[in-house]
C-alpha positions in Angstrom: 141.0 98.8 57.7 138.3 101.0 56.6 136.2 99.8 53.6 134.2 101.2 50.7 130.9 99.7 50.3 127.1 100.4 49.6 125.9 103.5 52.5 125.8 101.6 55.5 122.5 102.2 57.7 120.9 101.4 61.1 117.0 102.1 61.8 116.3 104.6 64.9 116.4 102.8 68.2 114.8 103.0 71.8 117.9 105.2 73.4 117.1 103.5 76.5 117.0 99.9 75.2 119.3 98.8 72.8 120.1 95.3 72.3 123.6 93.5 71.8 123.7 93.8 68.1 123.0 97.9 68.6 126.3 97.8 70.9 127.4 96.0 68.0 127.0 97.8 65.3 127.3 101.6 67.3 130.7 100.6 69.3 132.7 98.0 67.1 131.2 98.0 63.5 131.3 101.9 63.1 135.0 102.1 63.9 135.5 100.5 60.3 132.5 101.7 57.8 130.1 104.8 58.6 127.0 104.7 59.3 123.9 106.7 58.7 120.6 106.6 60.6 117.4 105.9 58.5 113.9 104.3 58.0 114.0 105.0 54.2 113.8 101.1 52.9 113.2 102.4 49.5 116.8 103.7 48.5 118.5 101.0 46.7 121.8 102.0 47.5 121.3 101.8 51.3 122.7 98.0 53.4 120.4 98.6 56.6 122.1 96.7 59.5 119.2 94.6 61.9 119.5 92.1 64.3 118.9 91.0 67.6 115.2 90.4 69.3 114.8 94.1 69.6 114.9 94.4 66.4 111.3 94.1 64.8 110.5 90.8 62.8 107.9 94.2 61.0 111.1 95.4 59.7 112.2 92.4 58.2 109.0 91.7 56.6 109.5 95.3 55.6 112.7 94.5 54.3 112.1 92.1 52.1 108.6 93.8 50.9 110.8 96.7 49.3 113.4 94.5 48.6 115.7 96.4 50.8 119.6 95.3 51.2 120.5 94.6 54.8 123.2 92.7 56.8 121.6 90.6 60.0 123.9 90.5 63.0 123.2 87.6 65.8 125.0 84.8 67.6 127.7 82.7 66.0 127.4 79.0 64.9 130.1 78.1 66.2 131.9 78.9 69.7 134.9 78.0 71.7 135.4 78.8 75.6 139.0 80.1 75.1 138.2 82.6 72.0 135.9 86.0 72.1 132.4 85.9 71.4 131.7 85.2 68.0 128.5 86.9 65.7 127.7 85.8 62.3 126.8 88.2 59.6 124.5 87.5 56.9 123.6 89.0 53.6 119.9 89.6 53.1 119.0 86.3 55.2 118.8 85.8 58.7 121.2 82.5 58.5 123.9 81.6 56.0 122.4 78.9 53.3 124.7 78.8 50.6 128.1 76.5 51.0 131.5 78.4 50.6 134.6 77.1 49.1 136.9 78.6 51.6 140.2 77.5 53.3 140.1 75.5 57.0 142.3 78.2 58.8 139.1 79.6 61.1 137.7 76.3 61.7 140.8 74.5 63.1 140.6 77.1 66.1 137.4 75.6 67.4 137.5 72.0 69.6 135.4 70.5 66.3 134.3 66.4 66.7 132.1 65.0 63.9 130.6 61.9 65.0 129.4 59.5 62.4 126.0 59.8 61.0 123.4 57.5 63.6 121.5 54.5 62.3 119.1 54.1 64.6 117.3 55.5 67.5 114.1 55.5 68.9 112.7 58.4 69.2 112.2 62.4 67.1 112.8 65.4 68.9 111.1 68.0 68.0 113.0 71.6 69.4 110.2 74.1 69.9 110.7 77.7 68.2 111.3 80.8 70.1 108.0 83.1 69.5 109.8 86.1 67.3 111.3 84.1 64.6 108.1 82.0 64.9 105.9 84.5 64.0 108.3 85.6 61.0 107.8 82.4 59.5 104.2 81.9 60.3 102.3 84.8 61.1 101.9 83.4 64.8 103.8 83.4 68.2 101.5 80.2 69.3 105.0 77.5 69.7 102.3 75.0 71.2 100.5 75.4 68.4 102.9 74.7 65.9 104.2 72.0 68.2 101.2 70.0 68.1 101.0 70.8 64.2 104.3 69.3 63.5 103.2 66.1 65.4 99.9 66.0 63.3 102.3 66.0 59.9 105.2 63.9 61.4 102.5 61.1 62.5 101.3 61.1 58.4 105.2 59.7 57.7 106.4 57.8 61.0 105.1 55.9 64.3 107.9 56.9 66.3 107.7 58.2 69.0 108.1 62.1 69.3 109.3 64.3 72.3 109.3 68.0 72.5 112.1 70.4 73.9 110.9 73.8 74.9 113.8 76.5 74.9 114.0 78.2 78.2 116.1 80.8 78.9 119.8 80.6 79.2 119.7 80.8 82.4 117.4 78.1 83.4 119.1 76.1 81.1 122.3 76.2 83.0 124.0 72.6 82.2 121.2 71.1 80.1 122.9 71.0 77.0 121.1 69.5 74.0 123.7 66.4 73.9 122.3 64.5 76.5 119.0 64.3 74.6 120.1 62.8 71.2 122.1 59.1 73.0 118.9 57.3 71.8 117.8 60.2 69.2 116.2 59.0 65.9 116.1 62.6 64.4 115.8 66.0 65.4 113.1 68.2 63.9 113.3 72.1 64.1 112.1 75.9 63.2 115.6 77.1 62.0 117.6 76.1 65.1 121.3 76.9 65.2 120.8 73.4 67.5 121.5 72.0 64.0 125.3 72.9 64.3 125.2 70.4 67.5 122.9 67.9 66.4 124.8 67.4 62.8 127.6 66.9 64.1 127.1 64.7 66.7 125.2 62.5 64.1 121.9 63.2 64.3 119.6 63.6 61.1 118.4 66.8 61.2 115.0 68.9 59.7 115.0 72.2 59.5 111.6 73.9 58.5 112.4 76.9 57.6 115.7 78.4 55.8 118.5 78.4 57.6 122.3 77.2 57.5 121.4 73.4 57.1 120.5 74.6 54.0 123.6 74.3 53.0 123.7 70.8 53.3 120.2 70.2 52.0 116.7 71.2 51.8 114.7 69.3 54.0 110.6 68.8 54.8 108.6 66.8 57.1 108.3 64.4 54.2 111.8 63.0 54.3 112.1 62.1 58.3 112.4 58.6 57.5 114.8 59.4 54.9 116.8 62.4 55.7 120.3 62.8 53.8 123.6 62.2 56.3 126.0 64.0 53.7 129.5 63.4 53.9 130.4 67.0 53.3 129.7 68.3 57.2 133.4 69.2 57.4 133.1 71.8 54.2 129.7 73.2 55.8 131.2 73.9 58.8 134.5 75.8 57.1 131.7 77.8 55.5 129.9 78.5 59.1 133.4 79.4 60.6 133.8 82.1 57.7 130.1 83.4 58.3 131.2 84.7 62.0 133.7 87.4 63.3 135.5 88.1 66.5 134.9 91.5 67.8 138.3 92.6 66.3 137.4 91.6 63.3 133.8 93.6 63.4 136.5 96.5 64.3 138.9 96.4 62.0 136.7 95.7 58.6 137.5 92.0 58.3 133.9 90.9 58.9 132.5 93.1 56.5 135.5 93.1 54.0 134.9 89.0 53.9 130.7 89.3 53.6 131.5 91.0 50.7 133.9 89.1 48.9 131.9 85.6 49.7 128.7 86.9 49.8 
């Protein structure tokens, strides 16, 4: 399926290092729309693709300075051992915020369990911010910083106590899922986590600072955490995650795109 849409552009990148969304967008994306190379954010018609760390938070700053089109590619929401590797797309945003009224076809292929929404707990966990998307959002790299920050605002609205989770890398992580911290878990408090797809629906009130796809659910501040919504629309939001990712194939083939235009 090749598709007819806006000129579809990538910036220049380091030959040498290229991160997974240039594989992605050179080796799977191009077999179904073309794709120019460019730096030119001032051409209306232009949809730059960006994505990935590599790619430089300047650019999206740049981006949306010249009020530049562009599709960000990065990991899914949602993933399932015995399927490909998913990557969501998103239309001039770096998550998807809005809700979709779309069918439950995609979503019954993932293992999904919605645990109801918790009543108590004792504690807030607070999941520190990786330093790119940190310094997007706030001028600054310093995730102490902002951790201790958050604390200083949280403590205005609740004495509970607060822990801190520091993201290493996937490696390290190994087993250490998020799960295993939210049995006793008042709320969880976040950047713009994609934790929020875990902690939502295991139950857990969730705060996400800055946008992200929990905006889809609600809008959310430090303000509300000892009120925080518990909607009982997480099974919609999550159809609208499952049609905000693609398989590989689909990147391929024009699906992906084909379906960010039609619901985007």
């Amino acid at each position: 399926m090749y598709i007819s849409m806006p000129s579809f552009v990538r910036f220049p990148y380091n030959q040498i290092i290229r991160s997974k969304a240039d594989h992605l967008i050179d080796n799977h994306l191009s077999k179904s729309v073309s794709i120019e190379m460019s730096n030119d954010t001032s051409k209306r018609d232009y949809c730059f693709f960006t994505g990935g760390p590599i790619t430089s938070y300047s650019i999206l700053k740049r981006l949306d300075k010249d009020l530049a089109n562009y599709i960000n590619i990065d990991k899914g929401y949602l993933s399932n051992r015995k399927s490909n590797s998913h990557w969501r797309l998103t239309y001039n945003n770096l998550q998807q915020t809005k809700l979709l009224d779309v069918p439950d076809d995609r979503l019954k292929k993932f293992n999904i369990d919605i645990k109801p929404w918790k009543t108590g707990g004792d504690y807030i966990l607070v999941l520190a911010p990786n330093p790119k998307p940190l310094l997007y959002y706030t001028n600054s790299e310093d995730t102490l910083s902002w951790c201790m920050d958050i604390k200083s605002k949280l403590l205005k609205y609740t004495d509970r106590k607060i822990f801190f989770r520091f993201k290493e890398s996937r490696k390290a992580r190994g087993s250490d899922s998020i799960e295993k911290y939210l049995e006793n878990c008042y709320a969880v408090v976040t950047l713009q986590s994609l934790g929020c797809v875990e902690t939502i629906m295991q139950g857990v009130p969730t705060i996400n600072l800055a946008p992200s796809c929990l905006d889809c659910l609600y809008k959310s501040d430090i303000s509300m955490i000892e009120s925080i919504p518990k909607p009982d629309n997480r099974y919609e939001w999550l159809k609208t995650l499952s049609y905000s990712q693609f398989t590989i194939s689909e990147l391929e083939n024009g699906y992906a795109l084909k379906t960010l235009q039609d619901l985007q």
